[in-house]
C-alpha positions in Angstrom: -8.1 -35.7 -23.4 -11.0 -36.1 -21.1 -9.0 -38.9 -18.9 -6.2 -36.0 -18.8 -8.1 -33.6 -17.1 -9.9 -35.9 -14.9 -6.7 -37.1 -13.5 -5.2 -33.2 -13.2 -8.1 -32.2 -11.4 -8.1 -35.3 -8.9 -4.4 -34.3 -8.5 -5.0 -30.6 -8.1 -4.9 -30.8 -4.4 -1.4 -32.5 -4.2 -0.4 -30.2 -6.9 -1.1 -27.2 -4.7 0.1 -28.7 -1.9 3.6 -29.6 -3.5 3.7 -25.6 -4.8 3.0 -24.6 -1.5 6.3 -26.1 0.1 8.4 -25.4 -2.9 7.2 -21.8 -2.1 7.7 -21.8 1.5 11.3 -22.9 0.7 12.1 -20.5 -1.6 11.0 -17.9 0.3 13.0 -19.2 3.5 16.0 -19.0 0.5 15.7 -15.6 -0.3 15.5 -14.7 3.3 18.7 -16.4 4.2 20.4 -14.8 1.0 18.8 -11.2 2.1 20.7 -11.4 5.3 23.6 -12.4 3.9 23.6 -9.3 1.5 23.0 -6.9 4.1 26.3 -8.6 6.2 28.2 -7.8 3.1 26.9 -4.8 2.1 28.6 -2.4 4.0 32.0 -3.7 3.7 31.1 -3.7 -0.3 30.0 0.0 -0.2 33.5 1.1 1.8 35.4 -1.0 -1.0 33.4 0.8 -3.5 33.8 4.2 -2.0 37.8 3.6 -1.8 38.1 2.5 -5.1 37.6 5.7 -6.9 37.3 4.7 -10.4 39.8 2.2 -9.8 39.6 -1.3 -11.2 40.0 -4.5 -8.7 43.6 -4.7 -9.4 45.1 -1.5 -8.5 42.6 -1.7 -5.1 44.2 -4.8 -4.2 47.8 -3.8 -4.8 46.9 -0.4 -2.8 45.7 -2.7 0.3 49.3 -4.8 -0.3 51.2 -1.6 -0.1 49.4 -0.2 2.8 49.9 -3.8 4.7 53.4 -3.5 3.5 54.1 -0.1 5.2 52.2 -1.0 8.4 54.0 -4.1 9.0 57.1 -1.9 8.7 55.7 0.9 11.0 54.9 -2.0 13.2 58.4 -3.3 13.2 59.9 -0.3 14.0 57.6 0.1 17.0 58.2 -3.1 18.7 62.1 -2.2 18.3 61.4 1.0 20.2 59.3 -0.5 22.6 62.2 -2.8 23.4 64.5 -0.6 24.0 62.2 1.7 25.9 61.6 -1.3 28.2 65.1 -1.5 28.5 65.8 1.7 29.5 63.3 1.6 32.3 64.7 -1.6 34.0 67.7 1.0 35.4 64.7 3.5 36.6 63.5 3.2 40.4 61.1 1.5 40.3 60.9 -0.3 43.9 60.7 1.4 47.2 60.3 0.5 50.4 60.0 2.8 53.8 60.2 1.8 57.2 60.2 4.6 60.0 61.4 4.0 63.6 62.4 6.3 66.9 66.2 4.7 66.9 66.6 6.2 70.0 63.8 5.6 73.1 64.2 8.9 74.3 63.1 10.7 70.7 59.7 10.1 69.4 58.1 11.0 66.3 59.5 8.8 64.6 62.4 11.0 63.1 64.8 7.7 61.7 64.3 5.6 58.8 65.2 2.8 56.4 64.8 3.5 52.7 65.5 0.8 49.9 65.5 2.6 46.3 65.6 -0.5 43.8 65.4 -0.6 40.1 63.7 -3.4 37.6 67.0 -5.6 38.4 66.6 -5.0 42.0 70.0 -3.2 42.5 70.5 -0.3 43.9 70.9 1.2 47.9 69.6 1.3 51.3 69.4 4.8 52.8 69.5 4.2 56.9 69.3 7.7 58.9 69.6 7.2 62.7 68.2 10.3 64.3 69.1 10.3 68.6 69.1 13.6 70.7 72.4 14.5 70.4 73.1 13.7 66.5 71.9 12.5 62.8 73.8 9.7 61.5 73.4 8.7 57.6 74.0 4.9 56.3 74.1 4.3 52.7 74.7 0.2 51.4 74.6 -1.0 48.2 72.0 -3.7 47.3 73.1 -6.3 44.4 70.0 -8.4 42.7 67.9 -7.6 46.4 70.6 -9.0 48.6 72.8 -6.9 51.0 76.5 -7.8 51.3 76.2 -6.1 55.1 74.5 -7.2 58.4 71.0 -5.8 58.0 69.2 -4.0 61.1 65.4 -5.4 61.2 64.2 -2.2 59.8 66.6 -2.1 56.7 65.7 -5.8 56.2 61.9 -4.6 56.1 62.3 -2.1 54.1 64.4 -4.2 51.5 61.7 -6.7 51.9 58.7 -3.9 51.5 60.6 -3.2 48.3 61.0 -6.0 46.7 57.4 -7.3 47.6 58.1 -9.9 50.1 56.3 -8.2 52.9 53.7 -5.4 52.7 54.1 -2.3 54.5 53.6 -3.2 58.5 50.4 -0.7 59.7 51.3 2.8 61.6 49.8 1.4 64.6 51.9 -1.4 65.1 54.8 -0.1 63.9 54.7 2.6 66.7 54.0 -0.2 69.2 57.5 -2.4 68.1 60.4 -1.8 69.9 64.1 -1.0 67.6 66.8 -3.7 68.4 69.1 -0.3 68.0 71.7 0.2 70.7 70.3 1.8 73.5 73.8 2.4 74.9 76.1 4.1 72.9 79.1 4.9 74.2 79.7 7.4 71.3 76.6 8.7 72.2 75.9 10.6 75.3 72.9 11.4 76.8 71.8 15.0 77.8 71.2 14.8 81.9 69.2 17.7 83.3 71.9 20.4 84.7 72.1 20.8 88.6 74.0 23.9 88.7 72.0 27.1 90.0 
């Protein structure tokens, strides 16, 4: 009995030493396993407070039910949405301005160019010719952005403003262009200054 204990106490120190890491490592355990807990924890205390003295079962066939009827609802939407985004495609929803003085003698910048487009890029140019003596109106329909007519360069910019090809040219250099407009009308005639007394 006396070897026993000899041999225990000259092993004492690796004994210690051997409970020391099995402690350390089961202390590192229940760390890990402590987080762990509080991760699930609050999803555990919602399922608890939804279950209302109900067993597993009936909780899980109330979350199939409710996935059920959302998946329907959710259906139903993307349908609508659909056809909402079908709808819209005949909206305006392209536009593009140009103003010009058509005439040399009129300022201000009275005539203009105006494409109205929808999502499939149909739709019209508006071209108002404003001289001295009269107010002309255009109107041309535009088929999938092209024009079956001859374009002036101002309806051609504003169909290009609209359908995104060419941003908006700057005030200051659209007032220093010159129309291609005819400057000599025979239609139109100019007012001279009277000379009678």
């Amino acid at each position: 009995m006396s070897g026993l204990t000899q041999t225990l106490q000259a092993a004492s120190g690796w004994l210690a030493l051997v409970a020391l890491v099995l402690g350390l490592i089961a202390l590192l355990w229940v760390s890990a396993l402590q987080r762990r807990v509080q991760r699930v924890t609050p999803d555990t205390r919602r399922l608890i407070r939804d279950m209302e003295g109900k067993n597993l079962a009936e909780v899980v066939q109330d979350l199939l039910g409710n996935m059920e009827f959302l998946s329907s609802r959710l259906g139903r939407l993307q349908v609508t949405t659909e056809d909402l985004a079908r709808s819209l495609r005949g909206t305006l929803q392209h536009q593009g301005l140009v103003r010009y003085n058509a005439d040399t003698t009129v300022g201000g910048e009275l005539s203009f160019a105006l494409a109205l487009l929808d999502g499939d890029r149909n739709g019209v140019l508006l071209t108002c010719l404003h001289t001295l003596d009269d107010c002309r109106l255009y109107l041309r329909a535009v088929e999938s952005g092209t024009c079956a007519h001859d374009l002036s360069d101002e309806e051609a910019e504003a169909l290009d403003v609209a359908l995104q090809r060419k941003q908006p040219e700057p005030d200051s250099a659209r007032r220093m262009r010159r129309t291609r407009w005819r400057e000599h009308d025979p239609r139109r005639s100019r007012r001279e200054p009277s000379t009678d007394k």
